[in-house]
N, C-alpha and C positions, 0 to 999 in steps of 0.2 A: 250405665257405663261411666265411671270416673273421664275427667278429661284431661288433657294433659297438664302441668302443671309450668308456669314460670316462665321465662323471659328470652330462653334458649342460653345455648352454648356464648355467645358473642359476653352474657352474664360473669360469668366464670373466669374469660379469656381477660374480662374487664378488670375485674376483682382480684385476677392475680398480674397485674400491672402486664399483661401482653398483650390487651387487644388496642392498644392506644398507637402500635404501629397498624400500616396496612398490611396484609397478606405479604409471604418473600414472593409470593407467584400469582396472579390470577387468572383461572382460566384454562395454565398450563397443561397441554395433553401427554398423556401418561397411560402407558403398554398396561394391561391389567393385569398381569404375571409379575408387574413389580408393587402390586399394590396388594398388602396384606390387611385379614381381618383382626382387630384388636385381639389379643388372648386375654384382656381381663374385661372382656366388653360381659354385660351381664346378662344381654340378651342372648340365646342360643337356641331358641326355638322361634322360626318364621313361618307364618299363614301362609302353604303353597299355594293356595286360590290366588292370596292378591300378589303372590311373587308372581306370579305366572300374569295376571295381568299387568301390572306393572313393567314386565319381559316385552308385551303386544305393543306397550305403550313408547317402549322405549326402541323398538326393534323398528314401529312405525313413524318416530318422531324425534328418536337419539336424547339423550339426557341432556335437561332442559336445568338444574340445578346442580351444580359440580358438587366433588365429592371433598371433603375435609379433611386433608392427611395431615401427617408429620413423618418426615423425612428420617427414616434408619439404615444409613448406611446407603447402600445404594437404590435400597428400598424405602416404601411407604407403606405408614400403618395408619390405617381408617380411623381417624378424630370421627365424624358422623356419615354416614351415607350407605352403610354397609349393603343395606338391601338395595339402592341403586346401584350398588357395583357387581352385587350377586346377578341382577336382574339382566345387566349390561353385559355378563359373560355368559348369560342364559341364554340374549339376544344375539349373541356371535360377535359383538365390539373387541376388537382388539386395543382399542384406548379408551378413556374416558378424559374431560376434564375435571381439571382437578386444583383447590385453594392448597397452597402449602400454608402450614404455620408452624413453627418451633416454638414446642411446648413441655415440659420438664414431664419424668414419667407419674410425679404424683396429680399434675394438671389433665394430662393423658385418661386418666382411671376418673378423677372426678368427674368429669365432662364424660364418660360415658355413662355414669352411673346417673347423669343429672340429665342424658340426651333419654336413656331407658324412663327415665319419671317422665317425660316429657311424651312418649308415647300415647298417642289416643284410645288405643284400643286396651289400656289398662285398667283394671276393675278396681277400687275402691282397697283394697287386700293387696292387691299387687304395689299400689302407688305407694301404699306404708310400710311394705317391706323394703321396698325400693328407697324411702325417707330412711330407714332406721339404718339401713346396709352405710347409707352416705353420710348420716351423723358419726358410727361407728368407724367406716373403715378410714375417713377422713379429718375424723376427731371434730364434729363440729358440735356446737349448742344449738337450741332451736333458733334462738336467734341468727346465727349466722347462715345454718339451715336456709331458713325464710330468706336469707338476702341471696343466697345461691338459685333455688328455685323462682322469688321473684312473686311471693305469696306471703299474707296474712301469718305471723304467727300462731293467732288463732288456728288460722288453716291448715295447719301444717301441726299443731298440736290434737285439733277434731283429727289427719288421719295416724297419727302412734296411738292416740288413744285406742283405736279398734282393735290393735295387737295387745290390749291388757281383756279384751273381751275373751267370755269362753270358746272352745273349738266349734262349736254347733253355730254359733252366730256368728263368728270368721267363716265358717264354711257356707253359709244361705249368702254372705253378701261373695263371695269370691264366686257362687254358680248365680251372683244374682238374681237371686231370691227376694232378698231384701236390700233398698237403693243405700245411699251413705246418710241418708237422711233419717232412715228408720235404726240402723245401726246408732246415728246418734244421739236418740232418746232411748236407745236402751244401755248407750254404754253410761249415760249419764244416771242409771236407775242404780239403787243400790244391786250390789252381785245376786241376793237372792232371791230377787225378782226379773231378771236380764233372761234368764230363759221361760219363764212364764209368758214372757211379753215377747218374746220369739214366734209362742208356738199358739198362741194367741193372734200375730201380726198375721203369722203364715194359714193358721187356720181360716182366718175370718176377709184376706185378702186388705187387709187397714191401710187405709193412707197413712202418709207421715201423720197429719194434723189428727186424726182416729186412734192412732199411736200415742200422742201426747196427749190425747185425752183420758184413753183408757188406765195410762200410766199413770196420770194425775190421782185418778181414783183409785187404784191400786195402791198408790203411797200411801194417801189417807185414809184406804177399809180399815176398820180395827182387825178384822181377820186377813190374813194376807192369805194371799191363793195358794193351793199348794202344787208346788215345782212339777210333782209328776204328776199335774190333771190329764194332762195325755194317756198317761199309763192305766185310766180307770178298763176297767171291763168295756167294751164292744157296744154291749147295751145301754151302758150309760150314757155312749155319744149317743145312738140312737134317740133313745127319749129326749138328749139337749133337742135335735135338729126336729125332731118332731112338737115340743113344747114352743121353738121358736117362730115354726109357721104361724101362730098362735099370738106369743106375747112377743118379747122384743128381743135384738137379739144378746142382749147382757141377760144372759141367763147359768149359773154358773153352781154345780156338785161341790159339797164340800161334806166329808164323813171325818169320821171321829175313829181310834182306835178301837173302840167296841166294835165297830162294824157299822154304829148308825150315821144315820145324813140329813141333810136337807136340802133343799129346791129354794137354789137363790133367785128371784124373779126382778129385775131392776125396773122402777117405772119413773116417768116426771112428773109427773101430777095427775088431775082427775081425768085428764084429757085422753093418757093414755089408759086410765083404769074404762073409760066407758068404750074407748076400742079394743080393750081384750074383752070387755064384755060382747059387744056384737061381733066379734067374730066367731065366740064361743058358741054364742045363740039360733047362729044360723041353723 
């Protein structure tokens, strides 16, 4: 699971010369009928499990973190807290407290979009969508990206990079399949081996470090594997998984447009030739 990313909202409020006063309010309590949720927040789908816990927790103990508005009009529009102010009207509060801050509506939109990256329970896919949405709709370069967020350029570069991968490998890491680590030796492979190394990762269960080995080798075969090895006939995986009780598990189909093939058998030295021999022997 991706982790949250950068330095929070105070980042933001900093960088655009607001957060250097204090709050106009702290603490302020405030009727929850006058307190609205963002309409460009980017979040719009909440975990009812933990809203509902959250609901016990606050309904048990009252909101222990105020909520982050900006003042519109006679109302307020949720800067951060959304789900503690859902969870407070779940729990029957008719007030909450509450930080005011006045903030322009393009600071409004950054700051949700950089409190959504900031999310823990977002997966590796989600966070780089969530980067690319905040460069785009806020016009930023990675560099100024990174000082919004509060992260490595580098890091913030590994995750856009995953949105130039193909859909098969955006989709293993968004069901977490594959961590941001395996994602990032294959987005670094060239294109026409990034789904080899997919279906290889996910067949053989590869660590990151088993990934970059296998990749290493992959670069340097003079025959490069071909994309649709999954696609062989039925029987072909068969005889792999049956040959590999046997030898090791780099054991690897490779046919020719005639129709013919061969049995690629990978070993280290003698050490492994005299252990396929006695297993063979038994």
């Amino acid at each position: 699971m991706a982790k949250g990313l950068g330095r929070g909202l105070d980042a933001i409020l900093a960088i655009n010369n607001v957060g250097d006063e204090q709050p106009k309010t702290i603490g302020e309590m405030v009727a929850v009928e006058r307190i609205m949720p963002n309409p460009t927040q980017p979040r719009t789908v909440f975990d009812q499990a933990a809203l509902d816990e959250l609901t016990d927790s606050i309904r048990a103990m009252g909101i222990i973190q105020p909520i982050t508005v900006k003042p519109e009009g006679d109302k307020y529009i949720i800067i951060s807290g959304e789900r503690r102010w859902r969870a407070a009207c779940a729990a029957g509060l008719t007030e909450v407290p509450v930080f005011v801050r006045d903030v322009t509506p393009q600071n409004l939109h950054e700051m949700a979009l950089v409190e959504n990256i900031q999310r823990q329970d977002l997966n590796a896919m989600e966070v780089a969508l969530s980067l690319r949405r905040l460069m785009d709709e806020c016009d930023l370069t990675q560099d100024k990206l990174s000082e919004r967020v509060g992260k490595k350029r580098s890091t913030v570069a590994n995750y856009l990079r995953l949105l130039n991968l193909p859909p098969e490998v955006q989709l293993a890491v968004r069901q977490e399949a594959i961590s941001m680590g395996h994602a990032k030796v294959i987005a670094s492979a060239d294109e026409s081996r990034q789904l080899p190394l997919l279906r290889k990762c996910l067949k053989k269960s590869l660590s990151v470090r088993q990934l970059e080995d296998y990749a290493a080798k992959l670069a340097n075969a003079r025959v490069t594997e071909p994309e649709a090895d999954e696609e062989y006939p039925e029987s072909y995986g068969r005889l792999v998984e049956l040959l590999e009780r046997y030898f090791s598990d780099n054991i690897t189909l490779k046919t020719t447009k005639s129709g013919k093939g061969k049995i690629v058998i990978e070993f280290a030295g003698e050490q492994d030739i005299e252990r396929f021999i006695s297993k063979l022997d038994k």
